[in-house]
C-alpha positions in Angstrom: -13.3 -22.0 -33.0 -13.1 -22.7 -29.4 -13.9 -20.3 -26.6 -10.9 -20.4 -24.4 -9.0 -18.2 -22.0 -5.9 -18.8 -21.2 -3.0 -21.0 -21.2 -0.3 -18.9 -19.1 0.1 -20.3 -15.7 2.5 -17.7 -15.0 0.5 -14.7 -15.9 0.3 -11.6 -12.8 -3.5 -10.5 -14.0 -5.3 -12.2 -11.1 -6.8 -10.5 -8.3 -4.7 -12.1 -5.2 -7.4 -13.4 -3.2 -8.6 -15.6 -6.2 -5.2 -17.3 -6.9 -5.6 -19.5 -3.9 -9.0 -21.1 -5.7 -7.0 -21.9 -8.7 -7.4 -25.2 -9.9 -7.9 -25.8 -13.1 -4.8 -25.5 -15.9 -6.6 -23.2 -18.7 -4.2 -24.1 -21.2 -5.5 -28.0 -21.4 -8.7 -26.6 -23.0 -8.9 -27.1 -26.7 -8.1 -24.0 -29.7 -5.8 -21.2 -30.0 -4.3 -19.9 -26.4 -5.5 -16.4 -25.8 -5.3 -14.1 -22.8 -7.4 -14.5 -19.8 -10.6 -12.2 -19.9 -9.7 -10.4 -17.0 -10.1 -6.3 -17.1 -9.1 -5.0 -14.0 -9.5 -6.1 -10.4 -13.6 -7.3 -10.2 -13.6 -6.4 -6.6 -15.8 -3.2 -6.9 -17.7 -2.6 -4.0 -14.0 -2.9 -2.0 -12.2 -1.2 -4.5 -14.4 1.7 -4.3 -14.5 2.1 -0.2 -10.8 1.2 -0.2 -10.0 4.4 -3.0 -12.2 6.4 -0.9 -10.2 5.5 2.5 -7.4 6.4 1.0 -8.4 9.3 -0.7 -9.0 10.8 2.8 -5.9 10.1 4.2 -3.9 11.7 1.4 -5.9 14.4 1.8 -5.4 14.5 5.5 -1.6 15.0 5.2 -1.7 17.2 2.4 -4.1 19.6 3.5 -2.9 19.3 7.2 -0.5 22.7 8.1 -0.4 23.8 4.6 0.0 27.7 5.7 3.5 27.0 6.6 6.6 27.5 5.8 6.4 30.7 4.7 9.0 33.6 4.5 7.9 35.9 6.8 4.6 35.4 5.5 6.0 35.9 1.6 6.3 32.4 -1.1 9.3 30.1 -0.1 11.6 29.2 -2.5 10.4 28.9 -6.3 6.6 29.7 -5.1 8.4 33.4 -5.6 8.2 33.0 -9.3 4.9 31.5 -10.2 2.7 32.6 -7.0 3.2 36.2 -8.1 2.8 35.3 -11.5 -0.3 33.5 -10.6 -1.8 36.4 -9.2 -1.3 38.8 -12.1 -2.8 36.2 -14.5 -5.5 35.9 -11.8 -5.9 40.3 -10.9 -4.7 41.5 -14.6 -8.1 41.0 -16.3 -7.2 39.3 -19.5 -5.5 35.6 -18.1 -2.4 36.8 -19.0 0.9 37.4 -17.8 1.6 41.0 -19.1 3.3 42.5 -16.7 6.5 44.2 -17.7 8.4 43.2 -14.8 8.5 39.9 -15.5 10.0 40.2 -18.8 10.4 36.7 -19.9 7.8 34.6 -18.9 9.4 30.9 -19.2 6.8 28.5 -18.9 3.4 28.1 -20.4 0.2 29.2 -18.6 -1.8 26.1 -17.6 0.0 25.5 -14.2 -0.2 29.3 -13.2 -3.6 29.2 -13.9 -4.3 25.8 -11.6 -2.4 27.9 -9.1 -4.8 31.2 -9.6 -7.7 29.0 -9.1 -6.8 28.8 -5.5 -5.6 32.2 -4.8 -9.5 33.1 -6.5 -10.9 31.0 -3.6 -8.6 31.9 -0.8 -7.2 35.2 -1.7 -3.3 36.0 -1.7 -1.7 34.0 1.1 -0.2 30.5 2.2 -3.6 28.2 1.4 -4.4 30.5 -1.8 -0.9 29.8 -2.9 -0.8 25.9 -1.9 -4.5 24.7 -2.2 -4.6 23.4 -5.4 -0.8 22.0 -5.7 -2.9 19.8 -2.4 -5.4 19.0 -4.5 -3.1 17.9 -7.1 -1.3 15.6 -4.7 -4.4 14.3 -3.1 -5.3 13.1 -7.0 -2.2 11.9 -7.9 -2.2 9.1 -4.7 -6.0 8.7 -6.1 -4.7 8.3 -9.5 -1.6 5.7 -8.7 -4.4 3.8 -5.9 -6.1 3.2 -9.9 -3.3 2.6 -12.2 -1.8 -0.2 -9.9 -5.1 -1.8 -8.8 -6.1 -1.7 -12.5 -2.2 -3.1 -13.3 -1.8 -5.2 -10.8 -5.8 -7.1 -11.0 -5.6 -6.2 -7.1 -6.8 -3.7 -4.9 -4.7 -5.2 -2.2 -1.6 -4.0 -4.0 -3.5 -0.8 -5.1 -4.0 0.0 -1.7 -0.6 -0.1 -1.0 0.4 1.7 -4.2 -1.8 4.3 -2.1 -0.1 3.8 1.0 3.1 4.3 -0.5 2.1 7.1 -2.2 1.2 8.8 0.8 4.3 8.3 2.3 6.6 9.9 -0.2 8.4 13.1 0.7 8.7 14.0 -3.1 4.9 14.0 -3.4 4.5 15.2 -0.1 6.4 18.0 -0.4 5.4 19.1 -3.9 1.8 18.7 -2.2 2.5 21.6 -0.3 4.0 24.2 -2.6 2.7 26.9 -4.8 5.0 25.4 -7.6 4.1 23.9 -11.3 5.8 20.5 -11.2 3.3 19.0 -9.0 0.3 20.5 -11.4 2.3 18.7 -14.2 2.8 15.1 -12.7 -1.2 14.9 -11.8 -1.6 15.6 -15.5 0.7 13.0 -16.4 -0.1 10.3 -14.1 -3.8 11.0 -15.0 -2.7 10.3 -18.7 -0.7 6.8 -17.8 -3.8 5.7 -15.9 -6.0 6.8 -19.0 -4.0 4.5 -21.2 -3.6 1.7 -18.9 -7.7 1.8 -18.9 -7.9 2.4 -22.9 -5.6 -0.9 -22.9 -7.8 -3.3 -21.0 -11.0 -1.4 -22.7 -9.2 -2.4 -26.1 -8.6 -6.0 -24.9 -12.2 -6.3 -23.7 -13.4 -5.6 -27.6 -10.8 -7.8 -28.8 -11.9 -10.6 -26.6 -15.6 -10.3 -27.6 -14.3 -10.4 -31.6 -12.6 -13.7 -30.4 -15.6 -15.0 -29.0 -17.4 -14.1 -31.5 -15.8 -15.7 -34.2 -15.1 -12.4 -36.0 -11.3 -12.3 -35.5 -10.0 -13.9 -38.7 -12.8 -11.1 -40.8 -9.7 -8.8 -41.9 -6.0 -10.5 -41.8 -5.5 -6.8 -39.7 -8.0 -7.5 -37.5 -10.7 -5.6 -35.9 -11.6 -1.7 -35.5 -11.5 -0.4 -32.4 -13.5 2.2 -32.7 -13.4 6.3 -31.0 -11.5 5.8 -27.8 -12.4 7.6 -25.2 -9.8 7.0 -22.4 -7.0 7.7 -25.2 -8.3 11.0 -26.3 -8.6 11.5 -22.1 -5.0 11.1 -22.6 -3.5 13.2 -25.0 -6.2 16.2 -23.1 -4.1 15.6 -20.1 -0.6 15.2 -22.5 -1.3 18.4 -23.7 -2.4 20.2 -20.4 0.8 18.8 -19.3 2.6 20.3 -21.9 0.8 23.5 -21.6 2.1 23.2 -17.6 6.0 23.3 -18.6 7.7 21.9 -21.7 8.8 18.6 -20.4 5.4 17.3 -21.3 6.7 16.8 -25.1 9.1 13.6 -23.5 6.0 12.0 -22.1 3.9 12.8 -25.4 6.8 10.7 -27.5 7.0 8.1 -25.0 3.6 7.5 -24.4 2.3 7.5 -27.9 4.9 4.4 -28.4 3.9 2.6 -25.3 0.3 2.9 -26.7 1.1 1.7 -30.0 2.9 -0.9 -28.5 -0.2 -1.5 -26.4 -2.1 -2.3 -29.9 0.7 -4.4 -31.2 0.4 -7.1 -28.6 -3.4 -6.9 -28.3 -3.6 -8.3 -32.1 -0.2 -10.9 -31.7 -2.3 -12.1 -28.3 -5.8 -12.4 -30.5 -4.0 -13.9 -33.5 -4.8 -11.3 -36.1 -3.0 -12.5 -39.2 -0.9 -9.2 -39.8 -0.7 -7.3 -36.1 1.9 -5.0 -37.4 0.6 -4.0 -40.4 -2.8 -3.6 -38.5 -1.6 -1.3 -36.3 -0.1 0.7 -39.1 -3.5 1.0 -41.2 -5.9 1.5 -37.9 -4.2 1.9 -35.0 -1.3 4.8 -35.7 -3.0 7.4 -37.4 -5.8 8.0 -34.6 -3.2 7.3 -31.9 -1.5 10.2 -33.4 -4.6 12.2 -33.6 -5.0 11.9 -30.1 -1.3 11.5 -28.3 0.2 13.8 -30.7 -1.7 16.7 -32.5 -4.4 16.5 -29.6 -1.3 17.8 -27.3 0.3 20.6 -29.9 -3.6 21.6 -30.2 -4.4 22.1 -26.2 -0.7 23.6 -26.2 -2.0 26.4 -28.5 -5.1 26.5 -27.2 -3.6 27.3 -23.6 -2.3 30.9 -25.2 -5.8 32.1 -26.3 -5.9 34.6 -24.2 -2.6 35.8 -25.1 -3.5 36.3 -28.8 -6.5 37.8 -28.2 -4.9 40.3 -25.8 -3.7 43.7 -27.5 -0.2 44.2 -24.1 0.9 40.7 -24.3 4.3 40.3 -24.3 5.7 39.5 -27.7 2.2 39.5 -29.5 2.8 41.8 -32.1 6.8 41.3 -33.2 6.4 41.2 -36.6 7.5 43.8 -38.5 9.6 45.2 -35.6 11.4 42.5 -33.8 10.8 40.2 -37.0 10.2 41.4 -40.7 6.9 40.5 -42.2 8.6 38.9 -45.3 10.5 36.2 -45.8 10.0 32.2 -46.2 7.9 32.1 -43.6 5.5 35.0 -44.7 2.6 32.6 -45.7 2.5 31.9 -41.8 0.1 33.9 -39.3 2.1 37.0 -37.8 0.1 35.9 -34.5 1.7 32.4 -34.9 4.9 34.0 -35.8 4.8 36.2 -33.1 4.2 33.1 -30.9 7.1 31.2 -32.0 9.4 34.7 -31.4 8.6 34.2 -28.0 8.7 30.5 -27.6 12.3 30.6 -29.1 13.2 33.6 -26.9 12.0 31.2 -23.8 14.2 28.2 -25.1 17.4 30.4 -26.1 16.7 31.8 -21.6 16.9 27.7 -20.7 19.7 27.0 -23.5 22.1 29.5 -21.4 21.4 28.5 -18.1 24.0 26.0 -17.8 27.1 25.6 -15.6 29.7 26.5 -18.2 28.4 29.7 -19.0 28.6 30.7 -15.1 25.0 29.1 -13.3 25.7 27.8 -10.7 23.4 26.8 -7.2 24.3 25.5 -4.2 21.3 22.6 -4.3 21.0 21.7 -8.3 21.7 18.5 -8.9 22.1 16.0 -11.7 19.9 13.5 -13.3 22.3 10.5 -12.0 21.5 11.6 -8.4 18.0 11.4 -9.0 17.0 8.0 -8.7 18.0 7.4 -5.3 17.3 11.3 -4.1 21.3 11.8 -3.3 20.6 15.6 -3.4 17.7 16.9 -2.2 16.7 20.4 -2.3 16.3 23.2 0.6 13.0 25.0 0.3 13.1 27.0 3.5 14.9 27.6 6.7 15.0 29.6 10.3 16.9 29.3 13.0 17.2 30.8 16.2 15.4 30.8 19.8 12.2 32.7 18.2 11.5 29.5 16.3 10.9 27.3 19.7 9.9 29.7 22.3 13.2 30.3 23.8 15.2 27.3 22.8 17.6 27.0 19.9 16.0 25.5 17.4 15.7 25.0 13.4 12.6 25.1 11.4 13.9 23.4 7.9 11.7 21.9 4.7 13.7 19.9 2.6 12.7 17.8 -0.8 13.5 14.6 -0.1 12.2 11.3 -1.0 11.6 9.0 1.5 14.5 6.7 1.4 13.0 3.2 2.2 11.5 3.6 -1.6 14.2 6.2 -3.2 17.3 3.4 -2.0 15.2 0.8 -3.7 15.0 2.6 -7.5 17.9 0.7 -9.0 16.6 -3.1 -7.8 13.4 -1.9 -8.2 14.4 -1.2 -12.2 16.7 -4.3 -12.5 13.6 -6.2 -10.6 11.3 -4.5 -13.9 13.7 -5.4 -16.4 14.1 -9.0 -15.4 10.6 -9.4 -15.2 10.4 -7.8 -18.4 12.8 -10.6 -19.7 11.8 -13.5 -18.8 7.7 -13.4 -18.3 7.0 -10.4 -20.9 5.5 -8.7 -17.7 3.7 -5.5 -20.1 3.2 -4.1 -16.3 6.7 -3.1 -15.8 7.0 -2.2 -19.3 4.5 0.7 -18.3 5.9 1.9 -15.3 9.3 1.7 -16.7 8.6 3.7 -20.0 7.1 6.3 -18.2 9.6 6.4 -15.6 12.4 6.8 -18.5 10.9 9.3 -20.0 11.0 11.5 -16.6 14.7 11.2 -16.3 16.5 9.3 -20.0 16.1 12.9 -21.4 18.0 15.0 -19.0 21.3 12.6 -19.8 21.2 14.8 -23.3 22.0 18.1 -21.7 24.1 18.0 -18.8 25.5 21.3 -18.7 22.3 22.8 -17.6 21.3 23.9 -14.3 18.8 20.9 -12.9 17.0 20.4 -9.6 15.9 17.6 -7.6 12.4 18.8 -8.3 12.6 17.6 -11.9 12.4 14.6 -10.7 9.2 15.1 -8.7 7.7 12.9 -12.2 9.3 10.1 -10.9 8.2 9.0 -7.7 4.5 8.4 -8.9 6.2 5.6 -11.0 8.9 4.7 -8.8 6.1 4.2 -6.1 4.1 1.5 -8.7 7.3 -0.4 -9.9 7.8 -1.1 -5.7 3.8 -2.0 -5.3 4.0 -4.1 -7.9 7.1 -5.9 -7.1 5.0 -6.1 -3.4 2.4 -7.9 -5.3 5.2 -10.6 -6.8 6.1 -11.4 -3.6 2.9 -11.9 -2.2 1.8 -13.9 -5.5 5.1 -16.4 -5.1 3.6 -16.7 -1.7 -0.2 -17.7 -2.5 1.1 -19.9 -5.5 3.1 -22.0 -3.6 0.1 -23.5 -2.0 2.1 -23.3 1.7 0.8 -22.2 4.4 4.4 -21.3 5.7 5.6 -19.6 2.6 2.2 -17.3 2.1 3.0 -16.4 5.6 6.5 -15.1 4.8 5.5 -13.5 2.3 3.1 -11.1 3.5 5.1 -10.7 6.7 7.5 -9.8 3.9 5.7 -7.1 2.6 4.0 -5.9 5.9 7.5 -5.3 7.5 8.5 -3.3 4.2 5.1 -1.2 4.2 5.6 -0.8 7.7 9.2 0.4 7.3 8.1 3.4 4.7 5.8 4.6 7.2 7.8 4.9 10.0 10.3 6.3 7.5 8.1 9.1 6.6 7.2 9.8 10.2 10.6 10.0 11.0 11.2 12.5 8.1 8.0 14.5 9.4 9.5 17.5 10.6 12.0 18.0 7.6 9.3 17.4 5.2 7.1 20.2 6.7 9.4 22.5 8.3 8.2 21.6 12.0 10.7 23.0 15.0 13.5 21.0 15.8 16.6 20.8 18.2 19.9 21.4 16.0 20.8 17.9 17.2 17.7 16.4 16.3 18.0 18.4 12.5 21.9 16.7 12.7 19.9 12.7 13.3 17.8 13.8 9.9 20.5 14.6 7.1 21.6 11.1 6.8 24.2 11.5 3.9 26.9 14.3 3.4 25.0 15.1 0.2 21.9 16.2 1.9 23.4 19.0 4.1 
């Protein structure tokens, strides 16, 4: 059997600064065509002082200021709900919320505990409230600096992947606020970049089988053995869920991008039966991990709610719930458990538009994409604010528009990709990208919020690096001097163009004093006023 790598001349899994060298057409060697045995970008040493770089910066801006806004020195917006609930789980002495007051506690406890974790370090106030959603950002720009280098074979493009992810108002924002979604989206973009590493680890064996002769030993091909990166996952799946309930889209999805992972690995290795080798070694553990690894870490996160004797709900049965029934042979703990879980999802079920809810910023999925309705997190006006002079001090949630604008040809870009090269990179970012926003479009009615969509932008910011990294590939592979010019002046200009895009947004994004005229030159659409 012949040792060979490739044969697609077309392929995007080379590191940019090696396409140049390029000589040889792999797919003249003799034997079966098989991918190229590249794993990830092999620059290291740059990788690593470029991740670093850019960790600081991130963490620059999102540390930078963080005390304010405030409300008179109270939470600002929704930090009202989980700061204070934060607090209690942090000052009640059992981890729980069990507080009376609150009566219907309406999201799981993992991202109020990320929140006490900071208010345990810096006590109740602005940087106790906002520490760790920083911290949270500052990974997340770490995390999507990994997923595209690793994607993309580059660390150019993963730098700006970084870059952009810096510049973001969505991720900005969320940086700065004692609220959960930001907690969730580091959990899921940790997840994406533990599959997209479980992918290329999974390749790696599969070459070695090839090499080895090995790969025609079972017509379903090889074993892959315990994988770490994908149990990494479905921890971070489940803390995700245990963060708020959305989680469960990115469970589904995820587990089918993975499993879709396998299937190609074996059709690009030429194992006999790929699909039937997926379904006798590849979906049962994927499950284990993506699926009941989740549900488990779910459950797991209410521990200290079953072990407490005032939790809310705990003990139900045989007062709000009989002890009899079809469902006697289950728990009364669990029982109790699922009482209060369907109490939480009957509270969400009637918050919707017909029966009366209605806010002056929600929003729809559809306006989403392109951040058409942003969200007002705080605002003052008045002479106090500038030492005399009228002035506003505003924070809005808003995503930068020089990406936001570009989501739909950013998608169609993806899907045409997807079409005509079998580009498995957009296929990534676009299934985890669909499962921020596809489920929303099934319940309308309800009361939404641009912040739903804070999810988004980690993968809306890798479909637009990657697409970066096309044009600078068409550049390099046209073997012109002229054209590889163009090209990066292409994407310079554009990189160039967010950044003053988020510096122009600057004061909006962190609630800095501003002339009313100058707040008039920042709300740019109708919709955003």
């Amino acid at each position: 059997m012949g040792r060979v790598t490739s044969a697609a001349p077309a392929t995007a899994d080379r590191e940019l600064d090696e396409l140049p060298r390029q000589t040889e057409d792999l797919g003249t060697r003799p034997g079966p065509v098989i991918p190229e045995p590249v794993f990830g970008a092999t620059d290291r040493g740059r990788g690593t002082l470029v991740g670093i770089i850019i960790t600081l910066v991130a963490a620059l801006t999102r540390f930078w200021g963080l005390t304010q806004p405030t409300d008179g020195g109270t939470p600002v917006f929704d930090e009202k709900h989980y700061v204070p609930q934060a607090w209690q789980v942090l000052t009640g002495g059992q981890w729980i919320e069990d507080n009376p007051a609150y009566g219907l506690v309406v999201h799981p406890p993992v991202g109020k505990w990320v929140l006490a974790a900071g208010e345990a370090m810096f006590g109740y106030g602005p940087m106790g409230w906002r520490f760790m959603s920083a911290v949270c950002g500052v990974v997340i720009v770490l995390a999507i600096y990994l997923s595209v280098r690793r994607l993309s074979r580059s660390t150019l493009v993963g730098a700006i992947a970084g870059i952009l992810a810096i510049c973001d108002g969505v991720l900005f924002v969320q940086s700065r606020m004692g609220m959960l979604d930001i907690v969730q989206t580091a959990f899921v973009v940790l997840a994406f970049a533990a599959l997209i590493a479980d992918r290329d680890q999974m390749r790696a064996r599969m070459h070695r089988v090839f090499l080895d002769g090995r790969i025609d030993d079972s017509p379903f091909g090889p074993r892959f053995g315990f994988r770490w990166y994908r149990f990494a996952a479905g921890v971070m799946l489940g803390l995700a869920c245990g963060t708020k309930w959305s989680g469960l889209y990115y469970v589904i999805f995820f587990t089918v991008l993975c499993l879709g992972f396998d299937v190609a690995a074996r059709r690009a290795y030429h194992v006999k039966r790929p699909w039937a080798g997926v379904l006798r070694r590849d979906v049962l553990p994927a499950g284990l991990s993506l699926a009941v690894m989740p549900v488990a870490i779910y459950l797991a996160s209410f521990a200290t709610w079953f072990a407490s004797e005032s939790s809310v709900y705990r003990y139900v049965v045989g007062t709000e719930i009989g002890s009899g029934g079809t469902f006697s042979w289950v728990p009364a703990a669990l029982r109790s458990l699922w009482y209060y879980e369907a109490g939480i999802l009957d509270f969400h079920a009637g918050l919707t538009n017909s029966a009366g809810n209605h806010h002056p910023w929600e929003s729809k999925p559809w306006t989403w994409p392109m951040s058409l309705r942003p969200m007002l997190y705080a605002v003052e006006y008045g002479p106090d604010q500038c030492g005399g002079a009228d002035c506003v001090r505003g924070q809005m949630l808003i995503g930068t528009p020089a990406m936001w604008w570009l989501a739909g040809p950013m998608i169609l870009w993806a899907l045409w990709r997807i079409a005509s090269r079998r580009d498995w990179r957009y296929v990534a970012v676009l299934v985890a990208y669909s499962a921020g926003i596809l489920p929303w479009f099934a319940e309308l009615d309800r009361q939404m919020y641009f912040f739903y969509a804070t999810v988004l932008a980690p993968f809306l910011v890798m479909g637009l690096a990657l697409a970066c990294g096309d044009i600078l590939r068409a550049g390099y592979r046209a073997r012109r001097p002229d054209r590889r010019t163009v090209s990066v002046l292409i994407v310079a200009f554009y990189v160039t163009l967010v950044i003053a895009n988020f510096v122009w947004l600057w004061p909006i994004l962190t609630g800095s004093p501003i002339s009313d005229l100058e707040w008039g030159r920042q709300m740019w659409l109708p919709s955003w006023t």
